[in-house]
C-alpha positions in Angstrom: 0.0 0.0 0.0 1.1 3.5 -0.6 2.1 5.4 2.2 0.7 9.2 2.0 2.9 12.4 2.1 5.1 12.9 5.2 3.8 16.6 5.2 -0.1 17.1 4.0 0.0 21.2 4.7 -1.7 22.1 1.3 -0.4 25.5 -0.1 -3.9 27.1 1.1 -3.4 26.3 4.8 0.6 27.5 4.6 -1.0 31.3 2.9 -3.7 31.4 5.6 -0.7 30.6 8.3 1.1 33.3 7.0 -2.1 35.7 7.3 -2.0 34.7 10.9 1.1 36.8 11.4 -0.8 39.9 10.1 -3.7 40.6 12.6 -4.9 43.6 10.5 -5.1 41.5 7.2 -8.3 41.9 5.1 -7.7 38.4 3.3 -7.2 39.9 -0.2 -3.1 39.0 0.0 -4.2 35.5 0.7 -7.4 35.8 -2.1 -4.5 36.5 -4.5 -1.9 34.2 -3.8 -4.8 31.1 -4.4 -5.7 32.9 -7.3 -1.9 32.2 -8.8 -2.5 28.9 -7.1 -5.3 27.8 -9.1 -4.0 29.4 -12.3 -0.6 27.8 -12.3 -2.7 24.2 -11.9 -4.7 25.4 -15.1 -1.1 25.8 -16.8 0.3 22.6 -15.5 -2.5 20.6 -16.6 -2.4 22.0 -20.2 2.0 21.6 -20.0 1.0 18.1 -19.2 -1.2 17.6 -22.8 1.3 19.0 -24.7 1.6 16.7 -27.8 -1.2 15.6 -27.0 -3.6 18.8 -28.2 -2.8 21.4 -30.4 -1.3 23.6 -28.4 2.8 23.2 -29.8 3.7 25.5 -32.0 3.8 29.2 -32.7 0.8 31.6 -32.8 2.8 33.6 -35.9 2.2 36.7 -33.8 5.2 38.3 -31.7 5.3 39.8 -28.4 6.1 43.7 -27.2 10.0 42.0 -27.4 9.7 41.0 -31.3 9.6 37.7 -29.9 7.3 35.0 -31.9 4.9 34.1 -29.6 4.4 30.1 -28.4 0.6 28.8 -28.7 1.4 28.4 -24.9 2.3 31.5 -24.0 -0.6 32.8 -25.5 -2.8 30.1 -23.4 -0.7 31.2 -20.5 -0.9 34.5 -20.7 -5.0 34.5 -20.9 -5.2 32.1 -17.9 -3.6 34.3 -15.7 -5.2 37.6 -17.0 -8.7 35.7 -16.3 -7.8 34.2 -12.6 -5.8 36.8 -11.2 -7.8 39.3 -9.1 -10.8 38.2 -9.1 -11.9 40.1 -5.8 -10.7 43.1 -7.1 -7.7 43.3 -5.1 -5.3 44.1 -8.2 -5.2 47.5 -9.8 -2.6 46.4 -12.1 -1.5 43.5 -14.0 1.6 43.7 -16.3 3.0 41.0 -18.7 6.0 39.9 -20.1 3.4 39.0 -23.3 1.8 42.5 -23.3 3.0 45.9 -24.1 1.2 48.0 -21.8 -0.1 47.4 -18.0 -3.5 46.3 -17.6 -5.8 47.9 -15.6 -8.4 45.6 -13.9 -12.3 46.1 -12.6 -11.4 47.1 -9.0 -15.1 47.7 -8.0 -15.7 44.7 -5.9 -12.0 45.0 -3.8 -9.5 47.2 -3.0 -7.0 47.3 -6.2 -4.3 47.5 -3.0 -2.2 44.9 -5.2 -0.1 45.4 -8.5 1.1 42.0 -10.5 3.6 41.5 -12.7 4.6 37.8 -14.5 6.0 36.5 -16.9 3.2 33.2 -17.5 5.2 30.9 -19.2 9.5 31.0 -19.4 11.4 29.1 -21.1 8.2 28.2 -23.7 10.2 27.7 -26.8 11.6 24.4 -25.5 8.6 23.0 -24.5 8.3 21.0 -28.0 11.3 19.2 -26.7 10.1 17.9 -23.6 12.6 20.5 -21.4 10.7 22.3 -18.0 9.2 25.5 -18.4 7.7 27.9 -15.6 5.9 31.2 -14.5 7.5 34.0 -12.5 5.6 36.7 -10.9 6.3 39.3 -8.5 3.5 41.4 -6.5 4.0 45.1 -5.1 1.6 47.5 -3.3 0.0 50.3 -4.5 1.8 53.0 -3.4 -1.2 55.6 -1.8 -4.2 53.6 -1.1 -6.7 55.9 -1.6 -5.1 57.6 -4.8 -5.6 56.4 -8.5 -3.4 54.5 -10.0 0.0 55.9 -11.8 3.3 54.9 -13.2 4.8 55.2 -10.3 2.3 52.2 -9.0 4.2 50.0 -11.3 7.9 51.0 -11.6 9.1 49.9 -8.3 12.2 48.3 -7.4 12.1 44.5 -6.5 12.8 46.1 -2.9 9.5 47.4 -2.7 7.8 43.4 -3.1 5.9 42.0 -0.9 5.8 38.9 -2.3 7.5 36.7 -5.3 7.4 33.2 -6.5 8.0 30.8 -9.4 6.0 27.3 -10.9 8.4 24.7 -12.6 6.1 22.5 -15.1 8.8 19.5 -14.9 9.0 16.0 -13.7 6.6 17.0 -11.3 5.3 20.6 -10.9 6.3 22.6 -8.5 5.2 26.1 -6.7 8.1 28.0 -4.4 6.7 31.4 -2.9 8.5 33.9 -0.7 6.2 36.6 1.3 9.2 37.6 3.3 9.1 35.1 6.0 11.3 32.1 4.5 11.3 30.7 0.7 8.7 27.3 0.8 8.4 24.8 -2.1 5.2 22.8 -2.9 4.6 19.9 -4.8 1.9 19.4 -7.1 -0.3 15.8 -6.3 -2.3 15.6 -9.2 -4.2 12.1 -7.9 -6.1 15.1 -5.4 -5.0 18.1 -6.9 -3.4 20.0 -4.4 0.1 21.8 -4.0 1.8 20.1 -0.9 4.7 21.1 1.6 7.8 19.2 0.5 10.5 22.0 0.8 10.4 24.0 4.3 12.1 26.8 4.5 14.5 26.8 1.5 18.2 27.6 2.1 20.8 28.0 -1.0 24.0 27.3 -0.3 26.7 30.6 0.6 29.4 28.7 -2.1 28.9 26.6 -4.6 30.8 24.7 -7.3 28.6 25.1 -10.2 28.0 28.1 -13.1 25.0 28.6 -15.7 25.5 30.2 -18.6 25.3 30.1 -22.3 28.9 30.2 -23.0 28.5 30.4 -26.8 27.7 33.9 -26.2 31.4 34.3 -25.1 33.0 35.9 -27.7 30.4 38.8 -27.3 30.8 39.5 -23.9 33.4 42.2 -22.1 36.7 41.3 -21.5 35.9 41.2 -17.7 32.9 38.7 -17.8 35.4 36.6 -20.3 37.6 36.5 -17.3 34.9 35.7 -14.5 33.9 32.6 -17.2 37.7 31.8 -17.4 38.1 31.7 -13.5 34.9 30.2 -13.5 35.5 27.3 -15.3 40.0 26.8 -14.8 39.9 27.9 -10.9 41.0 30.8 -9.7 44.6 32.4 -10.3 47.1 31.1 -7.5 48.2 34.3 -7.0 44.7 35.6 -5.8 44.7 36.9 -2.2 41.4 35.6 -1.5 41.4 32.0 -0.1 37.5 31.2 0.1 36.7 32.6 -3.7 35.1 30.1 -5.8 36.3 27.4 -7.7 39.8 28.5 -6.3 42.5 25.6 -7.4 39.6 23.9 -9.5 37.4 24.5 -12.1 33.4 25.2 -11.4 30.6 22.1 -13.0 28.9 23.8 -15.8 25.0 22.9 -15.9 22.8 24.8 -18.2 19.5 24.1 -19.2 18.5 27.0 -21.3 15.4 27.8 -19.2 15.8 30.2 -16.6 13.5 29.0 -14.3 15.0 25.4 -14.6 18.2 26.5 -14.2 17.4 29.6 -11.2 15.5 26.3 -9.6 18.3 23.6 -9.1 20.9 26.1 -8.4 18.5 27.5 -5.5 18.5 23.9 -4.0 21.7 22.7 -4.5 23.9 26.0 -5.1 25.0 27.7 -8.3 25.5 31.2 -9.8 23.0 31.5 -13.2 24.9 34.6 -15.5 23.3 36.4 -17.9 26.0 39.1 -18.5 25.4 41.6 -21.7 26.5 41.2 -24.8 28.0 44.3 -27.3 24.9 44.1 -29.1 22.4 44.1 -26.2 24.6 46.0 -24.0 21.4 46.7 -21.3 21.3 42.8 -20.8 18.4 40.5 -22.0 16.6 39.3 -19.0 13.2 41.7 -17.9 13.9 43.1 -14.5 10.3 43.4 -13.3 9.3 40.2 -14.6 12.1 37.8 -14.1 14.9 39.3 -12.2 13.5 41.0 -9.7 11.0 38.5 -8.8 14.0 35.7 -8.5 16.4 38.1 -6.6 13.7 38.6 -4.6 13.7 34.9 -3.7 17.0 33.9 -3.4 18.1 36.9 -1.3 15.0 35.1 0.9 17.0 32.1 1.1 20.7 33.4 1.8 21.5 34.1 -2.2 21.9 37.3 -3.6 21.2 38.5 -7.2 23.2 41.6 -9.4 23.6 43.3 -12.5 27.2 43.2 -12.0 27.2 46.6 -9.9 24.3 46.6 -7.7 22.1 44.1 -6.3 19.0 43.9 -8.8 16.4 44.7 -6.0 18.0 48.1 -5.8 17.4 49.1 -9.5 14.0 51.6 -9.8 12.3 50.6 -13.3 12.0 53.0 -16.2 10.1 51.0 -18.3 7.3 48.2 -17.6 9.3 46.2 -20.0 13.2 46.8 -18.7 15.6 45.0 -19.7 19.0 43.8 -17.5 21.9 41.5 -16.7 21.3 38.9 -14.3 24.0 37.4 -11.8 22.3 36.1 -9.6 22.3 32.0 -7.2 24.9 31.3 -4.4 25.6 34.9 -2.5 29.7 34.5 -2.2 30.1 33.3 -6.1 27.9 36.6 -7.4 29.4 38.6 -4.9 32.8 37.6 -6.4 31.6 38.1 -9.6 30.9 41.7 -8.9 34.2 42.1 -7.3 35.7 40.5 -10.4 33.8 42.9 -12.7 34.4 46.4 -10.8 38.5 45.6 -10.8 38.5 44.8 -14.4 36.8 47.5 -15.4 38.8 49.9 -12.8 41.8 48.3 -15.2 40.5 49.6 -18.6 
């Protein structure tokens, strides 16, 4: 006979322990976080068909990036605009699919709440069988009782109150952050329901393994060419610093080409993830409100620590809903070597 779950604490009951800690809370925070909840469980169920359905394949339409949009991330995208605050608790929606911030019905709540995701990363590999996921970060409107302006929406990832990720894998898995610990939950599709199987989520301070799409190389500044260098051959015996890493040996290389795959086992096992810029996209590649701030936001939850190569990416105030930036961002010693590594080469030129 099968034995059940060590841990049966549904995502629901963790939310509604977390509300606990907040006397004065109205429920809307915990109305919204189901409301991702249930959506991502739409996604998954729909990841899970692929192949299956007609749902592979491009839409022949492309994105506010000039990207050509995936059947998926158009499927994606619609879920989340139709589940996400349906109490009227979110003034704002902005995604990585649409141009433009979306401005909700907030008759029947509070519009206290402002959204921003990216519904389905990584989506051109899907066709291939490799995990995809969903970022998305939540902020505060900044004066309750005002309307709604730009300022709502161009905060730093300082400013969230909450971030998370789904990974649409070998099994699907949620991993929140609300400021009180990083927690992972496993989908059980035989009942449907996201349950506790990673407590409190700790990445490690070191690590011995780098992400990164190295044919991009020759592209990159001579500084990041170094860091990659170091990375891979161990750091120069003549460095004064005895805990850098990969000192005397080399770094593992492991890179799936999906950020949120890659972000994921690097957060549980330790990793640096390096999206540096390139002398064509010189402003980096990766949205900050939709992808980096969201995961910085995480991992600095969990001991990590996530950069642009000169300040850490919850520092940066957007200009644009659509930003773009670099991303260093896993195990907090390796990015903040990387940043040392970048500032002295640069000093150098």
């Amino acid at each position: 006979m099968t034995q059940p779950p060590k841990n049966l604490q549904t995502i629901e009951s963790h939310i509604l322990d977390l509300q606990e800690l907040h006397p004065s809370a109205s429920g809307e925070f915990t109305g919204l976080l189901n409301d991702i909840t249930f959506a991502s469980k739409v996604i998954s169920r729909e990841v899970r068909k692929a192949g299956l359905v007609d749902i592979l394949g491009e839409t022949g339409d492309e994105n506010v990036q000039g990207e050509v949009v995936q059947k998926l991330d158009d499927y994606a995208n619609n879920v989340f605009m139709r589940c996400l605050g349906t109490k009227g608790q979110v003034s704002i929606m902005g995604s990585e699919e649409v141009a433009e911030p979306i401005f909700p019905d907030t008759s029947q709540g509070s519009g206290t709440y402002i959204v921003v995701f990216d519904p389905l990363d990584g989506s051109s590999n899907i066709d291939v069988n490799v995990s995809v996921g969903t970022i998305f970060g939540i902020w505060k409107k900044k004066n309750r009782l005002a309307n709604v302006g730009p300022e709502d929406v161009l905060q730093p990832g300082r400013e969230l109150v909450a971030a998370g990720y789904v990974i649409y894998g070998s099994s699907t898995m949620f991993v929140y952050s609300a400021g009180h610990g990083v927690h992972g939950f496993t989908l059980d599709p035989s009942i449907g329901e996201f349950l506790l199987s990673h407590e409190n989520i700790k990445t490690p301070f070191r690590s011995c393994i780098y992400s990164v799409n190295e044919a991009y190389e020759p592209k990159w500044s001579p500084e990041v060419r170094e860091v990659l260098r170091q990375l891979k051959y161990g750091r120069d015996t003549t460095s004064t610093r005895k805990d850098a890493p990969g000192k005397g040996a080399g770094m593992t290389a492991r890179y799936i080409g999906s950020l949120v795959s890659d972000f994921h086992r690097n957060l549980l096992k330790g990793g640096v993830y390096l999206y540096p810029p390139t002398l064509e996209k010189t402003e980096g590649k990766l949205r900050l409100m939709c992808e980096a701030a969201p995961l910085a936001y995480i991992v600095e939850n969990a001991g990590g620590y996530a950069s642009d190569g000169h300040q850490s990416i919850l520092d940066i105030t957007p200009t644009t809903l659509h930003q773009r930036v670099p991303l260093y961002i896993g195990s907090r010693d390796d990015v903040l070597w990387i940043e040392k590594m970048i500032a002295e080469g640069e000093s150098s030129i």
